[in-house]
mmJSON file of the N, C-alpha and C atoms, coordinates in Angstrom:
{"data_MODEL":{"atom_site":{
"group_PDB":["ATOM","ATOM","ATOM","ATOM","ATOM","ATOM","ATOM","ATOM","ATOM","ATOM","ATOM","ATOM","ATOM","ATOM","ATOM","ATOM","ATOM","ATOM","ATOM","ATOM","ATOM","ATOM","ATOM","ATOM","ATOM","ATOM","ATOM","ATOM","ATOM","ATOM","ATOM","ATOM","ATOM","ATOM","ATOM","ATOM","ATOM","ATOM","ATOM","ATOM","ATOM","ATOM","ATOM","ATOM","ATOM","ATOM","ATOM","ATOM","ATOM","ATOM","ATOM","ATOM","ATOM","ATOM","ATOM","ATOM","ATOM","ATOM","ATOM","ATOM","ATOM","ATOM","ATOM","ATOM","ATOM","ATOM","ATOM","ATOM","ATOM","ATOM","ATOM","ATOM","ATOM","ATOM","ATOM","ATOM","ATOM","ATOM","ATOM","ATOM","ATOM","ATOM","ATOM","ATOM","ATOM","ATOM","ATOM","ATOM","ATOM","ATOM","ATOM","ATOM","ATOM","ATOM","ATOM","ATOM","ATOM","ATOM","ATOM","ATOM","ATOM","ATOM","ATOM","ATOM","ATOM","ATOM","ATOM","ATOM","ATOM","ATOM","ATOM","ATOM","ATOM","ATOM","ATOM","ATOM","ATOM","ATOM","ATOM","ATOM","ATOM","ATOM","ATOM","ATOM","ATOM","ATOM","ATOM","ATOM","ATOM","ATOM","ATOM","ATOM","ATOM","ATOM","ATOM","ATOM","ATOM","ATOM","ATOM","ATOM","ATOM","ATOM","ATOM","ATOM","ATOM","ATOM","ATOM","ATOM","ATOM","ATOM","ATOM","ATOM","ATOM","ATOM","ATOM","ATOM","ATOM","ATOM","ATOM","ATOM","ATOM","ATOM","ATOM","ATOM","ATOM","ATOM","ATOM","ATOM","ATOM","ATOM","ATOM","ATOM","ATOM","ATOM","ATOM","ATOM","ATOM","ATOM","ATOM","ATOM","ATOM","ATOM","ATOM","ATOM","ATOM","ATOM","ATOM","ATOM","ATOM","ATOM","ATOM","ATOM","ATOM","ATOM","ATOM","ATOM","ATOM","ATOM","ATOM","ATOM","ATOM","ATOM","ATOM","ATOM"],
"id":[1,2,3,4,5,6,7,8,9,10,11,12,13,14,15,16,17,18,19,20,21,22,23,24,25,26,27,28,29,30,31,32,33,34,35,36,37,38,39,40,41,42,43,44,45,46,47,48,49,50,51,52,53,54,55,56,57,58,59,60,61,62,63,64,65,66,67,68,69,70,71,72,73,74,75,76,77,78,79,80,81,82,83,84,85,86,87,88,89,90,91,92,93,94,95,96,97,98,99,100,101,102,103,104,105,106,107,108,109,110,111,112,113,114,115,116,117,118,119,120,121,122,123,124,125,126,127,128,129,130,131,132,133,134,135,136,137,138,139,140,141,142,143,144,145,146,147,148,149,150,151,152,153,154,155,156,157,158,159,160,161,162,163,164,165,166,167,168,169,170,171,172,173,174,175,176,177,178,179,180,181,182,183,184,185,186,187,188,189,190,191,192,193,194,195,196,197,198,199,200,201,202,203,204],
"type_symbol":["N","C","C","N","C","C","N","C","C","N","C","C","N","C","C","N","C","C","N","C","C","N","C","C","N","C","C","N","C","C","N","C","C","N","C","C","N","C","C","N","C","C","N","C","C","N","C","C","N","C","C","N","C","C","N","C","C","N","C","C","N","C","C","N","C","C","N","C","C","N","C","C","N","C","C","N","C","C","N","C","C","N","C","C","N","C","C","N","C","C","N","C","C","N","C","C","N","C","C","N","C","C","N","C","C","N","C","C","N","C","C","N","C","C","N","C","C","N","C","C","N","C","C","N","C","C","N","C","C","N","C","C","N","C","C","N","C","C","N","C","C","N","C","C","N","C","C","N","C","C","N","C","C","N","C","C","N","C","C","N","C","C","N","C","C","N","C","C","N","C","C","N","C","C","N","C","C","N","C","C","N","C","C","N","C","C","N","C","C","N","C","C","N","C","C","N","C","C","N","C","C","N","C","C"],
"label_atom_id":["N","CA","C","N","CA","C","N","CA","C","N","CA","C","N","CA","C","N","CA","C","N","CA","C","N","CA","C","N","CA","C","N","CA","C","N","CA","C","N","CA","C","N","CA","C","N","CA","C","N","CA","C","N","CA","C","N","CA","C","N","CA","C","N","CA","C","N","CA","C","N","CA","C","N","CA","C","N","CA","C","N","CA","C","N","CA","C","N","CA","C","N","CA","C","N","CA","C","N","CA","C","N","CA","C","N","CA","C","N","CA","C","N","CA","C","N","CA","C","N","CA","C","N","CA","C","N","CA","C","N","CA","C","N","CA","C","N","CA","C","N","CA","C","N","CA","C","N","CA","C","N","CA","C","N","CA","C","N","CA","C","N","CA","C","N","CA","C","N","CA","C","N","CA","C","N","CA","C","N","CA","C","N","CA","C","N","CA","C","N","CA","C","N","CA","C","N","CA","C","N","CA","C","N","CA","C","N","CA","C","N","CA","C","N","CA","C","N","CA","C","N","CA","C","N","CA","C","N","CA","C","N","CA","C","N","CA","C"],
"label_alt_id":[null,null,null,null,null,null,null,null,null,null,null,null,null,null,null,null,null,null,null,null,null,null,null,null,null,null,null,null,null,null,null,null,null,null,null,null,null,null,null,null,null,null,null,null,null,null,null,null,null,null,null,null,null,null,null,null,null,null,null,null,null,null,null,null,null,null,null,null,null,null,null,null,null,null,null,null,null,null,null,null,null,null,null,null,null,null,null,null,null,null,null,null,null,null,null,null,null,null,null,null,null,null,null,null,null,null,null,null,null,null,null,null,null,null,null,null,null,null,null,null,null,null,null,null,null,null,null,null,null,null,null,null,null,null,null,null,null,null,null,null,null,null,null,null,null,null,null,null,null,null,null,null,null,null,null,null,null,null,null,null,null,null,null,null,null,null,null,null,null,null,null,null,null,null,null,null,null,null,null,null,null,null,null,null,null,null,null,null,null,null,null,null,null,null,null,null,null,null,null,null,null,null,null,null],
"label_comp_id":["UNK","UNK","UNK","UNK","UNK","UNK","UNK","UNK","UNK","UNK","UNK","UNK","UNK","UNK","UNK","UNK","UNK","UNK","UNK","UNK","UNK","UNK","UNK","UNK","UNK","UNK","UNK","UNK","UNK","UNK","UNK","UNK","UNK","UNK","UNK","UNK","UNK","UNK","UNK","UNK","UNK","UNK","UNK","UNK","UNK","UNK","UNK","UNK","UNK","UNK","UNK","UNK","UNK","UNK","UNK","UNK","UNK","UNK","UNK","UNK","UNK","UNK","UNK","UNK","UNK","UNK","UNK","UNK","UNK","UNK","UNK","UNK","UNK","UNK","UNK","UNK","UNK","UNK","UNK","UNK","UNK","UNK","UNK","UNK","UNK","UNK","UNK","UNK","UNK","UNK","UNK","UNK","UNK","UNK","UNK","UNK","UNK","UNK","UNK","UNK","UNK","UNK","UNK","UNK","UNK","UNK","UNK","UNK","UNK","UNK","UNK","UNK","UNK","UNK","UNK","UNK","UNK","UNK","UNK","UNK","UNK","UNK","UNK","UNK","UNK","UNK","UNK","UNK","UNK","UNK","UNK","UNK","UNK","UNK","UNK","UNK","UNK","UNK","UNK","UNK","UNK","UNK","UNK","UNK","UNK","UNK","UNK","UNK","UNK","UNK","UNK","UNK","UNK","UNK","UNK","UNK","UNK","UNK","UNK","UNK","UNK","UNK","UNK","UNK","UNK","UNK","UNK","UNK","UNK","UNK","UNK","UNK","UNK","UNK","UNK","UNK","UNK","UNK","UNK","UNK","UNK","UNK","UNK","UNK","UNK","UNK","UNK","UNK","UNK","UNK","UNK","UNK","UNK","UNK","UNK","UNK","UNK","UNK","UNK","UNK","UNK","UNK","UNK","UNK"],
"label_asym_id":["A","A","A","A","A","A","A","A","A","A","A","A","A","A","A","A","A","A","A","A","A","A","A","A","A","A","A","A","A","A","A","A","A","A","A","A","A","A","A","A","A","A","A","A","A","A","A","A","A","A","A","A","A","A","A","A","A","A","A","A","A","A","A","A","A","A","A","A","A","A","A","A","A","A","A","A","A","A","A","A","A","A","A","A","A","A","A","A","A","A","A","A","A","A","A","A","A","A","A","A","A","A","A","A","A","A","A","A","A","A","A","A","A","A","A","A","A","A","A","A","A","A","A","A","A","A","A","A","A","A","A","A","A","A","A","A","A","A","A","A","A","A","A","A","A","A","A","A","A","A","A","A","A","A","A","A","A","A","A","A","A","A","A","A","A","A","A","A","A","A","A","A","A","A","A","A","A","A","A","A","A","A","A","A","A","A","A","A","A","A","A","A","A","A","A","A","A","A","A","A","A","A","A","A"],
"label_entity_id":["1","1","1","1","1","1","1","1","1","1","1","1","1","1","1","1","1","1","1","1","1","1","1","1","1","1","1","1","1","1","1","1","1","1","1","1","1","1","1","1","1","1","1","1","1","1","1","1","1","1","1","1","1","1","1","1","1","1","1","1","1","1","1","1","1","1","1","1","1","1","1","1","1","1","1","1","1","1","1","1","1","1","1","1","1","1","1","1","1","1","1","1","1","1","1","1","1","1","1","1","1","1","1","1","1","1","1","1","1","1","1","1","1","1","1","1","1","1","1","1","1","1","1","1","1","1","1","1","1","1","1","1","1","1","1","1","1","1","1","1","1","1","1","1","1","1","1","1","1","1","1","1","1","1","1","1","1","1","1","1","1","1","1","1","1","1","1","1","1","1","1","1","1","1","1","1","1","1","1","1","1","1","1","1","1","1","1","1","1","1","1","1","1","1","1","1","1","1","1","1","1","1","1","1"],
"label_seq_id":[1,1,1,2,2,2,3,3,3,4,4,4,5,5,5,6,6,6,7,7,7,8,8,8,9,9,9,10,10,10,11,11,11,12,12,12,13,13,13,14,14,14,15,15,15,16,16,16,17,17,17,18,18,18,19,19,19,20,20,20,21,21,21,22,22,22,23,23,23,24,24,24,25,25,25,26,26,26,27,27,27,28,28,28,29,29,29,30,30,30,31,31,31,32,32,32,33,33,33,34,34,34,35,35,35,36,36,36,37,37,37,38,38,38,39,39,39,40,40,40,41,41,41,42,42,42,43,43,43,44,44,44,45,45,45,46,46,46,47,47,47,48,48,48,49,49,49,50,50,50,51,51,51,52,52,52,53,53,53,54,54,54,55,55,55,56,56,56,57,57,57,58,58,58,59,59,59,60,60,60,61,61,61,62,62,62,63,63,63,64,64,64,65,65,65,66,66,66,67,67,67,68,68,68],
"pdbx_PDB_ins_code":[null,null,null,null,null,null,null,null,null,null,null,null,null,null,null,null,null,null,null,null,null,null,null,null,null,null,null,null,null,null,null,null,null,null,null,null,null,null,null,null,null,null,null,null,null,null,null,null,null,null,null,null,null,null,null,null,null,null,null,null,null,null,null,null,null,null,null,null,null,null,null,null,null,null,null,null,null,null,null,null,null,null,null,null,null,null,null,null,null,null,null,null,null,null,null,null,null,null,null,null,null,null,null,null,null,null,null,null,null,null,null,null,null,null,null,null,null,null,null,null,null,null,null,null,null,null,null,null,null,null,null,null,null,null,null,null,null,null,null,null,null,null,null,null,null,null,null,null,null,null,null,null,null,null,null,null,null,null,null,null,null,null,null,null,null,null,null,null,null,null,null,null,null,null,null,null,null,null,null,null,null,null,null,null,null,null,null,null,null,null,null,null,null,null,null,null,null,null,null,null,null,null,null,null],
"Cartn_x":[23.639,23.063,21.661,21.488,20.158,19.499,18.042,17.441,16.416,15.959,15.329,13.844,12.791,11.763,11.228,10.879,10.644,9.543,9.004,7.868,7.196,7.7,6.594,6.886,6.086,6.094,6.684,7.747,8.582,7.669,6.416,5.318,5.047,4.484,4.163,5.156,6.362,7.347,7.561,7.48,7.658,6.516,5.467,4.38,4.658,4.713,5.026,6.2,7.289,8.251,8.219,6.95,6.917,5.865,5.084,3.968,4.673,5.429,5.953,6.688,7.165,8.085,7.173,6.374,5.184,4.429,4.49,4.154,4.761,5.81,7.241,7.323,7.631,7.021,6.094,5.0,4.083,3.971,4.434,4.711,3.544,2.502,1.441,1.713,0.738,1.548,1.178,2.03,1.974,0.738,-0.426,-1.617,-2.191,-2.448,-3.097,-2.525,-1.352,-0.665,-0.977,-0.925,-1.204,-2.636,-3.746,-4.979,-5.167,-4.071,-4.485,-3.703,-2.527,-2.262,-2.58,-3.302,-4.577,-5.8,-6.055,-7.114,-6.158,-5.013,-4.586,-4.422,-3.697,-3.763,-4.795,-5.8,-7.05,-7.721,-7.475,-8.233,-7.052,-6.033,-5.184,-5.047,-5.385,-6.126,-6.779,-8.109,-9.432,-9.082,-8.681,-7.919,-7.403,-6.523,-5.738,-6.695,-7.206,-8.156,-9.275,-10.032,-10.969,-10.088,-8.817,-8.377,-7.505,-7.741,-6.724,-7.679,-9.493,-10.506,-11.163,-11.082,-10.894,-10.148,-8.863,-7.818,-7.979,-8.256,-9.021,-9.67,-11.101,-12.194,-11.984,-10.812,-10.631,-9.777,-8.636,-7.976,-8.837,-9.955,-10.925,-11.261,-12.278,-12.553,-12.004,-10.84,-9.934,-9.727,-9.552,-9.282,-10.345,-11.237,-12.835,-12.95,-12.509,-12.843,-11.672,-10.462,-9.441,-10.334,-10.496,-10.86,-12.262,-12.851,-14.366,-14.341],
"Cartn_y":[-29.709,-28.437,-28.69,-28.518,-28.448,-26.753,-26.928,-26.093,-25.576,-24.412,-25.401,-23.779,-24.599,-23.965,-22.491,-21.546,-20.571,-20.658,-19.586,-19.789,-19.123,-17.987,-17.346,-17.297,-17.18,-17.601,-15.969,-16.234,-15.096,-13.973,-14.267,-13.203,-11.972,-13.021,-12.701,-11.701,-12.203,-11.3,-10.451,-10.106,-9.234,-8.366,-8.287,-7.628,-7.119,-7.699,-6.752,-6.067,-6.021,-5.384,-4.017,-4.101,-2.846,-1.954,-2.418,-2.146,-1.011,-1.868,-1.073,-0.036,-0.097,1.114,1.931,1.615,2.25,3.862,2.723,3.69,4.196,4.074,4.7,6.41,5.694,6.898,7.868,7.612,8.584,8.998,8.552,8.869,8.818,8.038,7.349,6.595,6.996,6.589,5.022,4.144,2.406,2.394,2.779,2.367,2.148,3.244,3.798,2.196,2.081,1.023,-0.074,-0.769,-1.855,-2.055,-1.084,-1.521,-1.733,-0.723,-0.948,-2.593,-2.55,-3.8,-4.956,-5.156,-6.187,-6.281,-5.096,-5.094,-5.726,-5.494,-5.581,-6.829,-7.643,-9.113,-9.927,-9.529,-10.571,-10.258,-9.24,-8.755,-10.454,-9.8,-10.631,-12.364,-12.501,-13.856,-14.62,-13.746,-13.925,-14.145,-13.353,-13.39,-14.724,-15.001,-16.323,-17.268,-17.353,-18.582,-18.694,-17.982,-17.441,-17.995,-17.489,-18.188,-19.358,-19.724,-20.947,-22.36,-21.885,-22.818,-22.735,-21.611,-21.28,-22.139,-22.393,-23.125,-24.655,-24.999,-26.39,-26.776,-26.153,-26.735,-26.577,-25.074,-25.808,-26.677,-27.044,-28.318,-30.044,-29.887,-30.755,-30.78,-30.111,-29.788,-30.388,-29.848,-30.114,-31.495,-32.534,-33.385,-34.54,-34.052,-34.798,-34.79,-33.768,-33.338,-34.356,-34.684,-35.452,-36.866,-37.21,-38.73,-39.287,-37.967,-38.46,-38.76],
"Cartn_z":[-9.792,-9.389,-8.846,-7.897,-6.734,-7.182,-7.177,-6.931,-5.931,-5.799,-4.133,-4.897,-4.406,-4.689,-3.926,-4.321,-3.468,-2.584,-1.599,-0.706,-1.79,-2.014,-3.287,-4.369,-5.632,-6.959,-7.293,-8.632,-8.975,-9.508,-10.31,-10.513,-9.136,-7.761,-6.695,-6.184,-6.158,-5.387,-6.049,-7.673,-8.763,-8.971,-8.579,-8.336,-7.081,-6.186,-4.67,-4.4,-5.439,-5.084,-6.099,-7.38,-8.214,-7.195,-6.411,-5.893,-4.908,-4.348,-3.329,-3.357,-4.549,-5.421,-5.519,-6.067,-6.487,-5.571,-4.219,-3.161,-2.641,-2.425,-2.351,-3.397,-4.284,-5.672,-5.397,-5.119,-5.048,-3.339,-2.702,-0.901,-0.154,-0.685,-0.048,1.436,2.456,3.688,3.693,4.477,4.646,5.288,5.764,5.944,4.572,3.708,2.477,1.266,1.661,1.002,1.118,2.203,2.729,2.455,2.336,2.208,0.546,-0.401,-1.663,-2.29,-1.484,-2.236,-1.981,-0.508,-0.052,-1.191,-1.779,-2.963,-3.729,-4.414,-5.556,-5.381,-4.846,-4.565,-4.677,-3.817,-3.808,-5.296,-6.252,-7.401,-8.323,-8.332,-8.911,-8.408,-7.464,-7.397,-7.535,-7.86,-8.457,-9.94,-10.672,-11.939,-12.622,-11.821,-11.689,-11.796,-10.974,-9.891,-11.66,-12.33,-13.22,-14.79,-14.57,-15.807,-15.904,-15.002,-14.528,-14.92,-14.4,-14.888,-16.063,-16.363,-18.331,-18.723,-18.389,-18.948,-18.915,-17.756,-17.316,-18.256,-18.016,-18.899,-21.052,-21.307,-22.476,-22.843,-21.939,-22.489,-22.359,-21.27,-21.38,-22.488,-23.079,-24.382,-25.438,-25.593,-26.772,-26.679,-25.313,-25.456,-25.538,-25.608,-25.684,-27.359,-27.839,-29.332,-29.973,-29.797,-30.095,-30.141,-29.025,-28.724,-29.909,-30.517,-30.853,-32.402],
"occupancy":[1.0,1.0,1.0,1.0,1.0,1.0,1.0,1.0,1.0,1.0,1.0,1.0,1.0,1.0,1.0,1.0,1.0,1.0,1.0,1.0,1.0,1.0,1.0,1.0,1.0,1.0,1.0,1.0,1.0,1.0,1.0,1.0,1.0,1.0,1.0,1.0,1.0,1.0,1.0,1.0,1.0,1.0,1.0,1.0,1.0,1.0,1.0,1.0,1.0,1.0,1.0,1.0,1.0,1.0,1.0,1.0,1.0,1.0,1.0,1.0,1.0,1.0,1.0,1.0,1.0,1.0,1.0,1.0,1.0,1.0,1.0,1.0,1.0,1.0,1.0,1.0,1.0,1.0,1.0,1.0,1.0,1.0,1.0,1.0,1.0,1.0,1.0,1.0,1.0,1.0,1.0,1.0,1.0,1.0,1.0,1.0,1.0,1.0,1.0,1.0,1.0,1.0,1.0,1.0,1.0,1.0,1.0,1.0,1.0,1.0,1.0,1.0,1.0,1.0,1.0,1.0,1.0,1.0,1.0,1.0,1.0,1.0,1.0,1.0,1.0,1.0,1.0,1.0,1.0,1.0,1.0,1.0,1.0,1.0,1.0,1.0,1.0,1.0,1.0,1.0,1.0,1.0,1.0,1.0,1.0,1.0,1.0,1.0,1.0,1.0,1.0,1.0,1.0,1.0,1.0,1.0,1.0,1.0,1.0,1.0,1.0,1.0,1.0,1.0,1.0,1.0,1.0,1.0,1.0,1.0,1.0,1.0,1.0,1.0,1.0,1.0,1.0,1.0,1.0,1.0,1.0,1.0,1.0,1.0,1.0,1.0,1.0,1.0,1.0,1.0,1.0,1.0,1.0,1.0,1.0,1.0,1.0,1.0,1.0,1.0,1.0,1.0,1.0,1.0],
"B_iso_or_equiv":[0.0,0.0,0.0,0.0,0.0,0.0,0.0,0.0,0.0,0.0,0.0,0.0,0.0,0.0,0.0,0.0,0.0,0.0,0.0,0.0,0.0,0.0,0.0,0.0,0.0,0.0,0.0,0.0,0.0,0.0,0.0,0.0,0.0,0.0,0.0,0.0,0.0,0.0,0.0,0.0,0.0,0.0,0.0,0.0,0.0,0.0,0.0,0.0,0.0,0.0,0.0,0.0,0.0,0.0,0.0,0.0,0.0,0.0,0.0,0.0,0.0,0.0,0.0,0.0,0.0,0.0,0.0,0.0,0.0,0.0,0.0,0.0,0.0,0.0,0.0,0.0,0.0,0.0,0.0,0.0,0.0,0.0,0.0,0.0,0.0,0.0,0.0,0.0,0.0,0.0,0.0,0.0,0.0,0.0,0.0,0.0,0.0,0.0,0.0,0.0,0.0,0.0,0.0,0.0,0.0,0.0,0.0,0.0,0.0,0.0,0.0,0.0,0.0,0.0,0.0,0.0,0.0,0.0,0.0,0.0,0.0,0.0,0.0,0.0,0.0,0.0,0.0,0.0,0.0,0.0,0.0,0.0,0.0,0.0,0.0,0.0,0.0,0.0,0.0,0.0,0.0,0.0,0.0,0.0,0.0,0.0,0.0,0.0,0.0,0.0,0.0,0.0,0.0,0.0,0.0,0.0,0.0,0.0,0.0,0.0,0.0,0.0,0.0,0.0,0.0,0.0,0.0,0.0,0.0,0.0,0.0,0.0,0.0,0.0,0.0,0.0,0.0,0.0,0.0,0.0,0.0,0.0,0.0,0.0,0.0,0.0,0.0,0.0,0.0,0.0,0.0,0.0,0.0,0.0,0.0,0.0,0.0,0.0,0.0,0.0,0.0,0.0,0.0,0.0],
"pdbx_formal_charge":[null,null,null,null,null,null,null,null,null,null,null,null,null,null,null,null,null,null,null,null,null,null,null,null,null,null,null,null,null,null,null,null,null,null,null,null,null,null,null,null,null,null,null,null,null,null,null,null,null,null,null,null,null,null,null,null,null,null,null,null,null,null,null,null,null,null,null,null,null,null,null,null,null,null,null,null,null,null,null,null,null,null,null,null,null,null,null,null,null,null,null,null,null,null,null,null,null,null,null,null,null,null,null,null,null,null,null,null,null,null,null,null,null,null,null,null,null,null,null,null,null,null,null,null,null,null,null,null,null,null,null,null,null,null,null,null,null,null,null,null,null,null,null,null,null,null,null,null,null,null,null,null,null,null,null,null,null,null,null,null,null,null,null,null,null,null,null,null,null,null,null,null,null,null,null,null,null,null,null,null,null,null,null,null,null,null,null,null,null,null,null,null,null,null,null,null,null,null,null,null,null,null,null,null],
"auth_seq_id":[1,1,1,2,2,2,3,3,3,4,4,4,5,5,5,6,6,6,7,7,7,8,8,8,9,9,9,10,10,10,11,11,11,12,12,12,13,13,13,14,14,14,15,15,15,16,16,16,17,17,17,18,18,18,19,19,19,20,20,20,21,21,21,22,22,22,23,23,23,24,24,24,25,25,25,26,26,26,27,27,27,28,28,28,29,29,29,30,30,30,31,31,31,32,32,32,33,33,33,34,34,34,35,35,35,36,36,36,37,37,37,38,38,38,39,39,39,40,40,40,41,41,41,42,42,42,43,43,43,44,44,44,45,45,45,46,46,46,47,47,47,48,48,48,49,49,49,50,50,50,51,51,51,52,52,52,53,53,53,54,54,54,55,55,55,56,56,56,57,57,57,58,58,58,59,59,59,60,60,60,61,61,61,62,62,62,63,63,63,64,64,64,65,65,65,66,66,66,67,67,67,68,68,68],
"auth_comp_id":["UNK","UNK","UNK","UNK","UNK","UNK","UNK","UNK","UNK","UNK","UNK","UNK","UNK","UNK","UNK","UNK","UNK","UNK","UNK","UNK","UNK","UNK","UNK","UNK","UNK","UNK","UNK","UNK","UNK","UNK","UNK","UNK","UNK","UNK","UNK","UNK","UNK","UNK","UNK","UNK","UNK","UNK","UNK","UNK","UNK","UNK","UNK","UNK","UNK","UNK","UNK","UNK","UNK","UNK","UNK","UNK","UNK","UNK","UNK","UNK","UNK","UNK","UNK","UNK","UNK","UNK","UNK","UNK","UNK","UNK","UNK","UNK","UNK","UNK","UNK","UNK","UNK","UNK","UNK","UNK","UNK","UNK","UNK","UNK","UNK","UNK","UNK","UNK","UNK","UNK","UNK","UNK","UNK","UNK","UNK","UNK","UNK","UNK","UNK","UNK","UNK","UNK","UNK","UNK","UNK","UNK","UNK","UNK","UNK","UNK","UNK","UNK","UNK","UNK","UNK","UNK","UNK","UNK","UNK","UNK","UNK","UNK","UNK","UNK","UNK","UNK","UNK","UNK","UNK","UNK","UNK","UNK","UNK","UNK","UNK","UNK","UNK","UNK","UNK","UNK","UNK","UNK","UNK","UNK","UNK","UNK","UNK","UNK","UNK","UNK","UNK","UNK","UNK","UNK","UNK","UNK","UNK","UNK","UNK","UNK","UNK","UNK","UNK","UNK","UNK","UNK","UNK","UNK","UNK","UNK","UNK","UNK","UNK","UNK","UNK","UNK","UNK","UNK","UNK","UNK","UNK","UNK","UNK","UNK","UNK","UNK","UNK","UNK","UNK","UNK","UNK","UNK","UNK","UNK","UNK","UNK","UNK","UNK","UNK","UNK","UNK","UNK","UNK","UNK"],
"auth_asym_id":["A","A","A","A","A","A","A","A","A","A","A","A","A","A","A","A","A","A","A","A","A","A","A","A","A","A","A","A","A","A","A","A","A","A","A","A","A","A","A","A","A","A","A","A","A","A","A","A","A","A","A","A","A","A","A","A","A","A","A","A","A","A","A","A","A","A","A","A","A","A","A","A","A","A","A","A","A","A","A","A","A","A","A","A","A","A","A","A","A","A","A","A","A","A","A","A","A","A","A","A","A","A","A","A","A","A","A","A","A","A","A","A","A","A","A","A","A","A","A","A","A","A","A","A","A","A","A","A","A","A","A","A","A","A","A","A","A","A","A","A","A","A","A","A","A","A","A","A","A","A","A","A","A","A","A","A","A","A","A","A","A","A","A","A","A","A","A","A","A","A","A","A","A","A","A","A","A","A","A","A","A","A","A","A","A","A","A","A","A","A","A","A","A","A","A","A","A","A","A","A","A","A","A","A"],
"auth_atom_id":["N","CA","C","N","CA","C","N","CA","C","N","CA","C","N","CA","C","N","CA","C","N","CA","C","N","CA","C","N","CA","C","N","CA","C","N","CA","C","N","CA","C","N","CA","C","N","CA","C","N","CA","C","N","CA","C","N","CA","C","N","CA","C","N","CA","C","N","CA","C","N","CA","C","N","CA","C","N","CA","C","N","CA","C","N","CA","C","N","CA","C","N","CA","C","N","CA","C","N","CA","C","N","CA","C","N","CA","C","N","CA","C","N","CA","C","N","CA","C","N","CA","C","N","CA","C","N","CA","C","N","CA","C","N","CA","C","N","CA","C","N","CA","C","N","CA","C","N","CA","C","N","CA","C","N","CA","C","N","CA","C","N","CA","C","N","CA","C","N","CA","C","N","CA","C","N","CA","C","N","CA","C","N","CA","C","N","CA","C","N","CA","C","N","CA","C","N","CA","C","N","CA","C","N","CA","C","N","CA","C","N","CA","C","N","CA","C","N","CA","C","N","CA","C","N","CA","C","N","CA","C","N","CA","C","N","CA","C"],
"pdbx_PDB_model_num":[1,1,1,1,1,1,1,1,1,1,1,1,1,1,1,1,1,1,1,1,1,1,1,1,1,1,1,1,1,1,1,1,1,1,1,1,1,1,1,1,1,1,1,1,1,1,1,1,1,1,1,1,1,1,1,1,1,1,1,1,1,1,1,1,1,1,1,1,1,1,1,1,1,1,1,1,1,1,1,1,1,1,1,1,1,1,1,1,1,1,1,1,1,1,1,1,1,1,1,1,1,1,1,1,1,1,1,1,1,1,1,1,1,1,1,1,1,1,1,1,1,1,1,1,1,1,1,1,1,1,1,1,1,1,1,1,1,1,1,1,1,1,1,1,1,1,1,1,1,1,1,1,1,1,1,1,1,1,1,1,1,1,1,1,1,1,1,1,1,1,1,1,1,1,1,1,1,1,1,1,1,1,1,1,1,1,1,1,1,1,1,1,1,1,1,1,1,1,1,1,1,1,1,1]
}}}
C-alpha cells in the first residue's frame, strides 16, 4: 500500500472547508470572505510558526538538562 502525500496538510484543508461553511451559513458575500479568511490564516500561521519555536527551544532544554 502506497501513500502519496497531500499538497495541503489535513488541519489546513479542515479549517478551510468549516470556514467556508461558515460563510456560506451566515451568507456573507465572497469578497467579505475572502478578506476574513486571509486574516484567519495568516493569524493561524503566526500561531503555528510561535509554537512550533516554543516547542524547539523546550525540547532543547530538556535535552541539555538530560546530558548535565
Amino acid at each position: 500500500m502506497t501513500y502519496e502525500k497531500s499538497a495541503k496538510a489535513k488541519w489546513y484543508v479542515d479549517l478551510c472547508n468549516r470556514f467556508e461553511a461558515l460563510m456560506h451559513n451566515l451568507g456573507l458575500p465572497e469578497e467579505v470572505g475572502v478578506e476574513i479568511k486571509t486574516f484567519l490564516l495568516a493569524v493561524a500561521k503566526e500561531q503555528y510558526m510561535a509554537g512550533n519555536r516554543s516547542g524547539i527551544r523546550w525540547a532543547r532544554e530538556q535535552a541539555q538538562g538530560a546530558t548535565v
